[in-house]
C-alpha positions as CSV (number, residue, x, y, z in Angstrom):
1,X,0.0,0.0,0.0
2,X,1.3,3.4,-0.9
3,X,2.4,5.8,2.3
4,X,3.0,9.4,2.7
5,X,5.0,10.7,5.8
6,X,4.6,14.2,7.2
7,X,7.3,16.0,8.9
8,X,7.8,19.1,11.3
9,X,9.5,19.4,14.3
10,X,8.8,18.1,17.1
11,X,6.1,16.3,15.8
12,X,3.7,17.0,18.1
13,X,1.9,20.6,16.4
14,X,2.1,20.9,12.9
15,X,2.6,17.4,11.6
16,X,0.2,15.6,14.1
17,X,-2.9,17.8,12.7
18,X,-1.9,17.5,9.0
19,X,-1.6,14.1,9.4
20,X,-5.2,14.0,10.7
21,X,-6.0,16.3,7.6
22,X,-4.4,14.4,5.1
23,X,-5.8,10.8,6.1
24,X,-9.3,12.0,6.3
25,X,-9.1,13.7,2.8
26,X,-7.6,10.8,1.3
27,X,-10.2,8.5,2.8
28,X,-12.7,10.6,2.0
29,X,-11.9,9.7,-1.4
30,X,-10.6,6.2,-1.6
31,X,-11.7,4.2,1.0
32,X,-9.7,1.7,2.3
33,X,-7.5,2.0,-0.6
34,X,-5.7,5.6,0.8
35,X,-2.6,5.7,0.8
36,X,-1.7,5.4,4.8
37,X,-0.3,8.5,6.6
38,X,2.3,8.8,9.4
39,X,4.2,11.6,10.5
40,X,7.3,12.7,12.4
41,X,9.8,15.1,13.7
42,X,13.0,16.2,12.2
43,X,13.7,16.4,16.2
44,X,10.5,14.7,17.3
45,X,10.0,14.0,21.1
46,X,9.6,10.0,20.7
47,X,6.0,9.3,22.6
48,X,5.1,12.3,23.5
49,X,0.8,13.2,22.9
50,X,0.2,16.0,20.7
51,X,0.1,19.5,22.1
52,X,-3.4,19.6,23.4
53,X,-4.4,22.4,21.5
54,X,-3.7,20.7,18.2
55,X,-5.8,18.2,20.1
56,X,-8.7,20.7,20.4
57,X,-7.9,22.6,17.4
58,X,-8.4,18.9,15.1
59,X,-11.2,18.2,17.0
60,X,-13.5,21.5,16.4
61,X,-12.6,20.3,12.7
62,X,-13.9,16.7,13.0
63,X,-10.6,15.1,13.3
64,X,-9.5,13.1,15.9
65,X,-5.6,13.2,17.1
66,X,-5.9,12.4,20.7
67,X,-4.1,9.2,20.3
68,X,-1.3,10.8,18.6
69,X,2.6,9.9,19.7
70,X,5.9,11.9,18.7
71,X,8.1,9.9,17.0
72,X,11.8,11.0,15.4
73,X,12.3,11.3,12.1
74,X,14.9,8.4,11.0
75,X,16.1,7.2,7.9
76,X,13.8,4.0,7.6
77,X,10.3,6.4,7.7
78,X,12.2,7.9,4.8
79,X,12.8,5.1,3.0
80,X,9.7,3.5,3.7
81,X,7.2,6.2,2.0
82,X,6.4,7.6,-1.3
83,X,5.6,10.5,-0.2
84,X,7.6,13.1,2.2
85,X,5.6,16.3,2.8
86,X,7.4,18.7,4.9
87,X,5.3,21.5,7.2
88,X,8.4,23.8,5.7
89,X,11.5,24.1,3.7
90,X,13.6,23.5,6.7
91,X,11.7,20.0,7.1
92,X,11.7,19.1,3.4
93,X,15.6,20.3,3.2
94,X,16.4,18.1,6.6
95,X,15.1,15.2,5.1
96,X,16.9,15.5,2.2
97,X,20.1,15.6,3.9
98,X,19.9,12.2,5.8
99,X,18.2,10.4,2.7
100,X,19.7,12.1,-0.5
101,X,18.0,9.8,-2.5
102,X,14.5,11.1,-1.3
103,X,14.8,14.6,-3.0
104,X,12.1,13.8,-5.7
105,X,9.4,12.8,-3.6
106,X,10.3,15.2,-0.8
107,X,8.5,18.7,-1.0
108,X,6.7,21.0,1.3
109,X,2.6,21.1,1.8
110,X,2.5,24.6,-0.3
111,X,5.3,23.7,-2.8
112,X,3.3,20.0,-3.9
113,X,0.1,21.8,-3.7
114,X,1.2,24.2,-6.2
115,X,3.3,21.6,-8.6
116,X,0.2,19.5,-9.0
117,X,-2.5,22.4,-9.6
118,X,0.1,23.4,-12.5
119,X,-0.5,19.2,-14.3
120,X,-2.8,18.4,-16.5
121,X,-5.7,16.3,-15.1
122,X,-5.2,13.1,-13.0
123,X,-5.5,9.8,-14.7
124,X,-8.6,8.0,-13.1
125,X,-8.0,4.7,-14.5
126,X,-4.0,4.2,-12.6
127,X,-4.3,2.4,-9.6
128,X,-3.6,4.9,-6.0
129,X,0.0,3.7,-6.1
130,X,0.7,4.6,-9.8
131,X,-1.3,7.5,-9.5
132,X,0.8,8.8,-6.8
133,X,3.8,8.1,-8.7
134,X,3.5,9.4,-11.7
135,X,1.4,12.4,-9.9
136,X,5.0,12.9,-8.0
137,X,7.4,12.4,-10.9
138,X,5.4,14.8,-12.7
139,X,5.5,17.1,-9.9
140,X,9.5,16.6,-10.1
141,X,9.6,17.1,-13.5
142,X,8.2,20.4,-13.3
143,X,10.0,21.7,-10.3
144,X,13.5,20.5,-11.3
145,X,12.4,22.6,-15.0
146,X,12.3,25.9,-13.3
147,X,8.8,26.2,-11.8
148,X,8.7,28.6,-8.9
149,X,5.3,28.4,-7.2
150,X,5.7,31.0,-4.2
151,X,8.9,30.8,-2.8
152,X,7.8,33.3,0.0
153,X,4.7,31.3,1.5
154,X,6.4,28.0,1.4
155,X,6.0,27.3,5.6
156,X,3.6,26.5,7.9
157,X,4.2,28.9,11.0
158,X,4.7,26.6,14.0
159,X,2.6,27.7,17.1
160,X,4.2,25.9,19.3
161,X,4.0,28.3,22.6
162,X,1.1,30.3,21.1
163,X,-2.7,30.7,22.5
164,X,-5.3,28.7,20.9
165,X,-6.5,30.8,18.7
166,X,-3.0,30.6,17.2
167,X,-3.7,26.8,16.5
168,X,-7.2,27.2,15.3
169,X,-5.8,29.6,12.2
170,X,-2.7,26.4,11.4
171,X,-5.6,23.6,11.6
172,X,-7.7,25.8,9.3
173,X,-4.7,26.2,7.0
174,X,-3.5,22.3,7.1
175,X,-7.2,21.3,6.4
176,X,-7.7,23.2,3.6
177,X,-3.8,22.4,2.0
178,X,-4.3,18.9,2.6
179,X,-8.0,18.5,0.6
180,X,-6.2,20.7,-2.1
181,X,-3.1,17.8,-2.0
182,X,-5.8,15.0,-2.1
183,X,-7.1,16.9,-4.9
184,X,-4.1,17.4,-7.0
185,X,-2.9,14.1,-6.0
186,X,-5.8,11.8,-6.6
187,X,-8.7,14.0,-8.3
188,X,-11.4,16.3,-6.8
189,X,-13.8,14.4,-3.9
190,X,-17.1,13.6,-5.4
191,X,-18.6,16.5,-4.3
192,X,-16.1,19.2,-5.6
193,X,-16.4,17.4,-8.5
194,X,-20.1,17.7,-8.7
195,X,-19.4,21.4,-8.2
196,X,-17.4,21.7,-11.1
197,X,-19.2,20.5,-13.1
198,X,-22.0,22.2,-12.3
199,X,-20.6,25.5,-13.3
């Protein structure tokens, strides 16, 4: 089964909630055949629960992380996933370094995002593991040929240490980035789609 890994930190903020994001987008879509989603922390604090207001911040948004643990990032989760999404260029970069070999399927959230809404269409009939992979090579392609995106909103801002409030506006942001990533990845949820094509 295919696998995307998310990466912050400490793994216990950023990653923890777009983890929750990700997996209920991509479920949302293909059932049991979603890719599974993990995350971890470029210095992750191994067991440690999520902060608990990622825990309430995921929860006002339908997701549940309660049973979240940290975990840090080592060079099996790397090697084990198709997928690398960083919450920033610091994480994408980081993981780069300890696996080299990782660098074209390693991006941030925003960077990804904006790759795939550049592709043509996604091809319906591949199965979610070929999908992803020719979804990401494509996505490769393009960034190794010059393409940009928005170089100066690349990062999620970590609230680690901030109120609530602070947390609310990141879950709202890693919701939305990761139904766009489902999207892009895998093609619009049945209802988007229905949208579309009504106008």
């Amino acid at each position: 089964m295919a696998s995307i890994l998310v990466v912050c930190t400490g793994n216990v903020c950023r990653s923890p909630l777009a983890e929750g994001f990700l997996r209920a987008a991509l479920e949302g879509r293909l059932g049991a055949s979603a890719p599974t989603v993990s995350s971890a922390g470029t210095a992750g604090w191994d067991g440690s629960p999520a902060m608990a207001e990622s825990v309430a911040a995921a929860a006002e948004r339908g997701v549940d992380i309660s049973g979240h643990q940290g975990h840090a990032l080592v060079p099996d989760d790397v090697d084990d996933a198709d997928l690398i999404v960083g919450m920033s260029a610091e994480h994408r970069d980081a993981v780069v370094r300890l696996v080299p070999e990782a660098a074209g399927r390693t991006f941030t959230l925003k960077e990804l995002v904006r790759l795939l809404d550049a592709l043509p269409g996604v091809d319906r009939t591949a199965s979610v593991a070929d999908a992803l992979a020719e979804r990401l090579a494509e996505a490769d392609r393009l960034r190794r040929s010059g393409f940009e995106g928005n170089p100066h909103d690349e990062d999620v801002v970590d609230p680690l240490g901030m109120p609530l409030d602070s947390y609310r506006a990141v879950a709202w942001e890693l919701d939305e980035w990761s139904r766009r990533l489902a999207d892009g990845l895998f093609g619009l949820a049945p209802a988007n789609a229905a949208a579309v094509d009504e106008s």
